[in-house]
C-alpha positions in Angstrom: 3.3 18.4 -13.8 6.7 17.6 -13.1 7.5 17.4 -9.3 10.9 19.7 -8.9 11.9 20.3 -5.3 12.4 23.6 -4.3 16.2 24.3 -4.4 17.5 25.7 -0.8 18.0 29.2 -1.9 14.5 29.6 -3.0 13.1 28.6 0.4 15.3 31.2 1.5 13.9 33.8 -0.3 10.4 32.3 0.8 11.4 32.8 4.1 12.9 36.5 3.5 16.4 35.8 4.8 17.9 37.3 1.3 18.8 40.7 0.9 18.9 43.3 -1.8 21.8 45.8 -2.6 19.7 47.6 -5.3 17.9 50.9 -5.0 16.6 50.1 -8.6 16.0 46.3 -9.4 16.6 45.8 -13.3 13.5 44.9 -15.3 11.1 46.0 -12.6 7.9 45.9 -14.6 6.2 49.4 -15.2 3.1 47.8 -14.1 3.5 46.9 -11.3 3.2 48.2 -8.2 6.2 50.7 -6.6 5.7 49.5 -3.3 6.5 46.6 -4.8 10.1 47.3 -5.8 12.1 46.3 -3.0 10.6 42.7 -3.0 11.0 42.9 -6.7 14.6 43.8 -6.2 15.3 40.9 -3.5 13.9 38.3 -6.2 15.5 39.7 -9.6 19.2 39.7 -7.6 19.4 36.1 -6.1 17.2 34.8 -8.9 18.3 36.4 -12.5 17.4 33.6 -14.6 13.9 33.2 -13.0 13.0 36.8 -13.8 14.2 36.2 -17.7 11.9 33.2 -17.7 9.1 35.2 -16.7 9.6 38.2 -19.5 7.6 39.9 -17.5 6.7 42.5 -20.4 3.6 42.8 -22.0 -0.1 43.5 -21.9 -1.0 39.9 -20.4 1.1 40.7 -17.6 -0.5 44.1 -17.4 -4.0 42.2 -16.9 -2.4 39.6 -14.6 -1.7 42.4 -12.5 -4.8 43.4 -12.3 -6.6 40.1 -12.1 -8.8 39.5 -9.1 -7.3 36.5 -9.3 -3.6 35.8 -10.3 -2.9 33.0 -9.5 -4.7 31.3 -11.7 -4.0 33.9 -14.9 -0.6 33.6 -15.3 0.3 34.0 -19.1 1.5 31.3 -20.6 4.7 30.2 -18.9 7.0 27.0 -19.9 9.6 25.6 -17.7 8.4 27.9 -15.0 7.8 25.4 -11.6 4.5 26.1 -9.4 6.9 27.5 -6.5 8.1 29.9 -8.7 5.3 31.4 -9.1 4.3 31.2 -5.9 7.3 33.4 -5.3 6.4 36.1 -8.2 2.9 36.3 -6.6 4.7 36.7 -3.1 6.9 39.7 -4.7 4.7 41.3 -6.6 0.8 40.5 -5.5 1.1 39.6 -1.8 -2.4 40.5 -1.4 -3.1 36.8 -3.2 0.1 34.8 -1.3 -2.3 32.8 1.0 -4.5 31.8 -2.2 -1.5 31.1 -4.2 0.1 28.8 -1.4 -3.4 26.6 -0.7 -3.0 26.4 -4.5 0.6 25.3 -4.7 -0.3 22.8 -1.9 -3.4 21.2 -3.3 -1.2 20.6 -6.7 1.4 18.6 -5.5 -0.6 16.9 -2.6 -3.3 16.1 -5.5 -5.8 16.8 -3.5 -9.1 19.5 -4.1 -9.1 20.9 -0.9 -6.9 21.2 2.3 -9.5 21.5 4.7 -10.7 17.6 5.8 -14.8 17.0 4.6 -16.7 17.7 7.5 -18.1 14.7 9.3 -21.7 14.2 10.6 -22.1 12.4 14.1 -24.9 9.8 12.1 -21.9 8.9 9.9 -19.3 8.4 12.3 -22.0 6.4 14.2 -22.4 4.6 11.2 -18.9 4.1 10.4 -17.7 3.8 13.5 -19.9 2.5 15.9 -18.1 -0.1 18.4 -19.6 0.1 22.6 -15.4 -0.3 23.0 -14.1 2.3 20.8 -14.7 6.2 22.1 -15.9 8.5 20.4 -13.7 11.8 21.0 -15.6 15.3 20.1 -13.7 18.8 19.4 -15.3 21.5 19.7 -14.6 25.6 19.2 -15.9 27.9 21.6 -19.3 28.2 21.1 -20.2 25.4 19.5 -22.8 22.8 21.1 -23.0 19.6 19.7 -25.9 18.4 22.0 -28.6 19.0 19.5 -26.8 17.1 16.9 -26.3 14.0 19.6 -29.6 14.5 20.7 -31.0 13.1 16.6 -28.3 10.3 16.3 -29.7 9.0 19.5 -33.1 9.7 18.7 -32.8 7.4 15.0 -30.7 5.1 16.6 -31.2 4.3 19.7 -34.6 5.5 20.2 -34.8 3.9 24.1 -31.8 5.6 25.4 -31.4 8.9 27.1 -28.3 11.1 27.2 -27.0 11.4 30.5 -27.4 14.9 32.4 -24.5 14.1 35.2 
């Protein structure tokens, strides 16, 4: 994959600060959606030549529209960057935009996953363990890591306690 920056104007239009003039957007696809149009409209004016690369005609576009998944059946596109469409998806299957962003991301971060891997305490104990480097925990509401601090002391340092104060 080729890393293209996003040009200026199609932040923009990720951003929604472009407007359409059209009540009837040229070569709004019969399949797709009519609530659809206005977005449609907003993306086919400030970005002509994008819409031509798509040809959005066609039964595989017909099934992409239906695809549980979209963003990963696009038909087979050439010279078509991943923000692009990222930006089709955002006009005309919104209901897969946050999908189609963590996607975007993890390709040109090259990474699988955005979220960090979850961390035992025996591992950072492990890892980690120095009697002059804290240890900070973060919590969410609710969660109680006592039980889990309660093991690591318990395998490794079995003559300790956990102080109550």
């Amino acid at each position: 994959m080729i890393n293209q920056q996003p040009s200026y104007s199609l932040l923009r239009f990720a951003y929604r600060s472009l407007v359409s003039t059209a009540d009837r957007p040229r070569d709004f696809p019969d399949w797709a959606a009519a609530e659809r149009r206005r977005q449609f409209s907003v993306l086919s004016e400030n970005f002509p030549r994008l819409i031509d690369s798509f040809d959005l005609s066609g039964s595989s576009w017909s099934r992409w529209a239906k695809s549980a998944e979209c963003e990963m059946d696009f038909p087979n596109l050439k010279g078509v960057t991943s923000f692009e469409k990222v930006l089709l998806i955002q006009a005309l299957r919104p209901d897969r935009l946050m999908s189609a962003i963590n996607g975007f991301c993890c390709d040109e971060l090259r990474v699988d996953n955005l979220a960090p891997p979850a961390q035992t305490l025996e591992a950072i104990w492990k890892s980690e363990n120095a009697a002059n480097v804290p240890v900070m925990l973060i919590t969410t509401p609710g969660a109680d890591p006592n039980k889990e601090l309660e093991e690591v002391r318990r395998s490794e340092l079995p003559n300790a306690s956990l102080c109550d104060n």
